[in-house]
N, C-alpha and C positions, 0 to 999 in steps of 0.2 A: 432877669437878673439872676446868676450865680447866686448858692448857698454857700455859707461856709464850710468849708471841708476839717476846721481845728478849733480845739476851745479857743472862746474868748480868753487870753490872757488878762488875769485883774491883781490888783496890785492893792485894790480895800484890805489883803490880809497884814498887809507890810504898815498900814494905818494910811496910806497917803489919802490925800481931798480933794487931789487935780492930776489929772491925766492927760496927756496928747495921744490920738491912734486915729485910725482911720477909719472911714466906713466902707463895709462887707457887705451889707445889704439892709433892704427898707423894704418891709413886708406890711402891706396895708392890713388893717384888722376890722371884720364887719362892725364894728362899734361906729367907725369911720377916725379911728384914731392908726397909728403907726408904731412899728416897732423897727427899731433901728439900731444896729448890729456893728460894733466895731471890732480893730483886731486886739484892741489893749484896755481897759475902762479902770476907775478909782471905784464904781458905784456899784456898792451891795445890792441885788437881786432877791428877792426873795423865791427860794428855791420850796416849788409847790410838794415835795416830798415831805417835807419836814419842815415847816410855814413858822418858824419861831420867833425869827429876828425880821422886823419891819425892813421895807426898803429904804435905801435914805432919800433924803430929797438934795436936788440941786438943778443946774441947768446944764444942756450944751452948747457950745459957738463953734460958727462955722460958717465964714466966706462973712464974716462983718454982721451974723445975726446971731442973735440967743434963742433958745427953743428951753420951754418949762419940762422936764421930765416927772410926767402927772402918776409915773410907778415905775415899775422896773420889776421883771422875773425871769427865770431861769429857761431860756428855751432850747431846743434841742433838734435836731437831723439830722437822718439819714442817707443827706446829699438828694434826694427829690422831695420831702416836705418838712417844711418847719413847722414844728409844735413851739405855741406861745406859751409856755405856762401849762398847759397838757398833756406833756411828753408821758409816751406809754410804756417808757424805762425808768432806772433810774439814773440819775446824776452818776457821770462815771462808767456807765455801759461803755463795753467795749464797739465800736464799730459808729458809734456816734459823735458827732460833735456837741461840743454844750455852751451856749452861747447868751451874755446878759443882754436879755430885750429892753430897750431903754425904750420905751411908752410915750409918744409925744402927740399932742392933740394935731397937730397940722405940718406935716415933713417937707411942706413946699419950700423947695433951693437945696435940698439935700440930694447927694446923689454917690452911687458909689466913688471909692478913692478921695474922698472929700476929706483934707482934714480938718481935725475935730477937737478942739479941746472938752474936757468934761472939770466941773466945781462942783464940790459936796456940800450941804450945808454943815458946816462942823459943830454947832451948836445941836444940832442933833443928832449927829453920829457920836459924839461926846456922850449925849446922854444914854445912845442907846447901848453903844459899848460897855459904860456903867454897867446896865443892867445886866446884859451878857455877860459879864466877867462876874458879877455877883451870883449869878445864877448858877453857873457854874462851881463857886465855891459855896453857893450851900449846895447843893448837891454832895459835895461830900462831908459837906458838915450834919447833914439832916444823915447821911451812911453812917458815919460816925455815932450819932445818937442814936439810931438805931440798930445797932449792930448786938447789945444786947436782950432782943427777942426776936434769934434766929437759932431754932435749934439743930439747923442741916447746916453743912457746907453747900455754900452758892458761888455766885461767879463773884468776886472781889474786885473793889476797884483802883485806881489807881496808889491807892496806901493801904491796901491791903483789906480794907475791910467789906462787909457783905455787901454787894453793890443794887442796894434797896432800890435806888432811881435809876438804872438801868431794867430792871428786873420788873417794877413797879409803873412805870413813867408811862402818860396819855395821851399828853398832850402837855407844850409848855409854850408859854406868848412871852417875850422879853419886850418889855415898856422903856422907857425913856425914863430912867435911874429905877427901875426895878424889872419885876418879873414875877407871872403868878405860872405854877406846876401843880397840875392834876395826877395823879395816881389810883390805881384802882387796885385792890386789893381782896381780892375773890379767893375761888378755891385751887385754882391751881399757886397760890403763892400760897396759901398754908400747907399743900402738898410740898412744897417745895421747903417748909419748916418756917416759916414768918409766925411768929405768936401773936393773929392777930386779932384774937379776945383779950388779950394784955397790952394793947394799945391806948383807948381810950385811958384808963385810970394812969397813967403814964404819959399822957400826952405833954403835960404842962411843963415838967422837966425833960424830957425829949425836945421841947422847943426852947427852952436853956439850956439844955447841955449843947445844942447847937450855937445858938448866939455865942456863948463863950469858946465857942473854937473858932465862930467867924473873927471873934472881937480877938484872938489872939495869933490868926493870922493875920490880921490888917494891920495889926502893930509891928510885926514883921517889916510892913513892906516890901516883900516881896516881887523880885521881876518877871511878869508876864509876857510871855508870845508865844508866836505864833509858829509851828514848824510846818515846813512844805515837804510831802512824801517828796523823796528826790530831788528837792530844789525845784521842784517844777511849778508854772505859774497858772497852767490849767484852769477854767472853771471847775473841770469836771476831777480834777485830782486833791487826793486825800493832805487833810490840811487836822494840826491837831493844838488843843487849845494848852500852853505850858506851863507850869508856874511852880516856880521853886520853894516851898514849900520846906518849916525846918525838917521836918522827915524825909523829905528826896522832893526830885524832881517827879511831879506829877503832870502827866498827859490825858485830855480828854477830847475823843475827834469830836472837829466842831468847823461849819462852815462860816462862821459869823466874824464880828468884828469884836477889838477888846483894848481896853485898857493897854499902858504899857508897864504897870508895877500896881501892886494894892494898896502902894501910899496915895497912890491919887485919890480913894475915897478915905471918909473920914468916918462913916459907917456903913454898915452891911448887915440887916439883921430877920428873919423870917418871924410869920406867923403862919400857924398851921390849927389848919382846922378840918375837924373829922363831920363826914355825914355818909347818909347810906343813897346806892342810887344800883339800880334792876340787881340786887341779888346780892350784890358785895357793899364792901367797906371803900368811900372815896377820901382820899388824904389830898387838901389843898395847903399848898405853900406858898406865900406870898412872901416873897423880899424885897426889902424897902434898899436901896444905894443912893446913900448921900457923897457927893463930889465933893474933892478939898476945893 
């Protein structure tokens, strides 16, 4: 069987939860499961670079049967092997294709050129959107309160202020109506002017002063989406999260799915908690997103 030679085009950015496209290819996996390859899909991946957003669940049909999609990740080739999830670039290298492996336990009746419908479960792309979309606006709500104890110029985010979760960020997992973010905070970030012996006695209002900009954006209501570099539908092309915001339009790249305005939640609020782990200072943030 042929590899694919172009991204999977996906259309999860746009919010859809069903798709038609074709199948490219069915690459058995020594597990004794399958991964199966079409030219169009609705279904987020989880892309193994940056592992944040869960994949969604739902199924495929095709030729009068339904197949359970048991995961879904980002795979990749260089036209002689497909990487399932272990591609040895990144998302987006030029000379690759990037393609969503849909994960099914048993591919028997599947065959290339086969069409394909694909269903998302929407009760949890719902929720996990939520999350994603909250996650992202604390993020710059937690820059926000922390903006003062930086005594350098850094790289600022998208309203201008020190961009602490860019600069700071370890790792982030987006749950289904929330999301917890780790940060490490060592010496090359007080080299870099972070006062971060003035942290702890500070912590408590720093985690208010952020709630109060989450809680006074979501009264907004503000509309979210999603922009395409170029209008292009690519797996592998740069995609960036938007939200109108009273201060301007804010941009943050992001491969995930989201909300389409912040009236659809009813709240959005962090908890942050400090501890020490080999040498530095770790800042956990957890935010809770309640759905209207």
């Amino acid at each position: 069987m042929s590899l694919p030679s172009i991204d999977t085009a996906v259309t999860y950015p746009d919010g859809d939860l069903t798709s038609t496209g074709a199948v490219l290819h069915v690459e058995p996996l020594a597990d004794g499961r399958a991964a199966v390859i079409l030219d169009r899909t609705a279904f987020h991946p989880v892309d193994p670079v940056w592992p944040d957003q869960p994949a969604d669940a739902g199924v495929l049909s095709a030729g009068g049967r339904t197949y359970d999609i048991v995961d879904a990740v980002v795979g990749a080739t260089d036209g002689t092997v497909l990487h399932v999830g272990d591609a040895p670039v990144r998302t987006g290298t030029e000379g690759w294709a990037f393609v969503v492996c849909h994960l099914v336990d048993d591919p028997a009746g599947l065959a290339e050129g086969d069409a394909v419908t694909i269903s998302v479960d929407a009760a949890r792309r719902h929720a996990l959107s939520a999350g994603h979309t909250a996650c992202h606006l604390a993020s710059l709500a937690l820059n926000e309160a922390l903006s003062g104890l930086w005594t350098k110029e850094v790289t600022v985010d998208g309203r201008g202020r020190p961009n602490f979760d860019q600069l700071a960020i370890s790792s982030s997992r987006i749950l289904e109506g929330g999301s917890i973010d780790e940060y490490r905070i060592g010496k090359s970030l007080r080299k870099k002017g972070f006062a971060a012996a003035d942290l702890a006695a500070q912590l408590d209002e720093v985690e208010a002063a952020a709630n109060r900009a989450l809680a006074g954006w979501l009264a907004t209501g503000a509309p979210v989406s999603i922009a395409r570099e170029g209008g292009r539908l690519g797996l592998g092309d740069r995609r960036y999260w938007r939200a109108e915001l009273p201060e301007g339009v804010v941009e943050i790249p992001c491969g995930g799915t989201h909300l389409r305005s912040l009236g659809e939640l009813t709240e959005a609020r962090v908890q942050l908690e400090l501890s020490e782990a080999e040498g530095a200072l770790a800042l956990t943030m957890r935010t809770t997103a309640r759905i209207a």
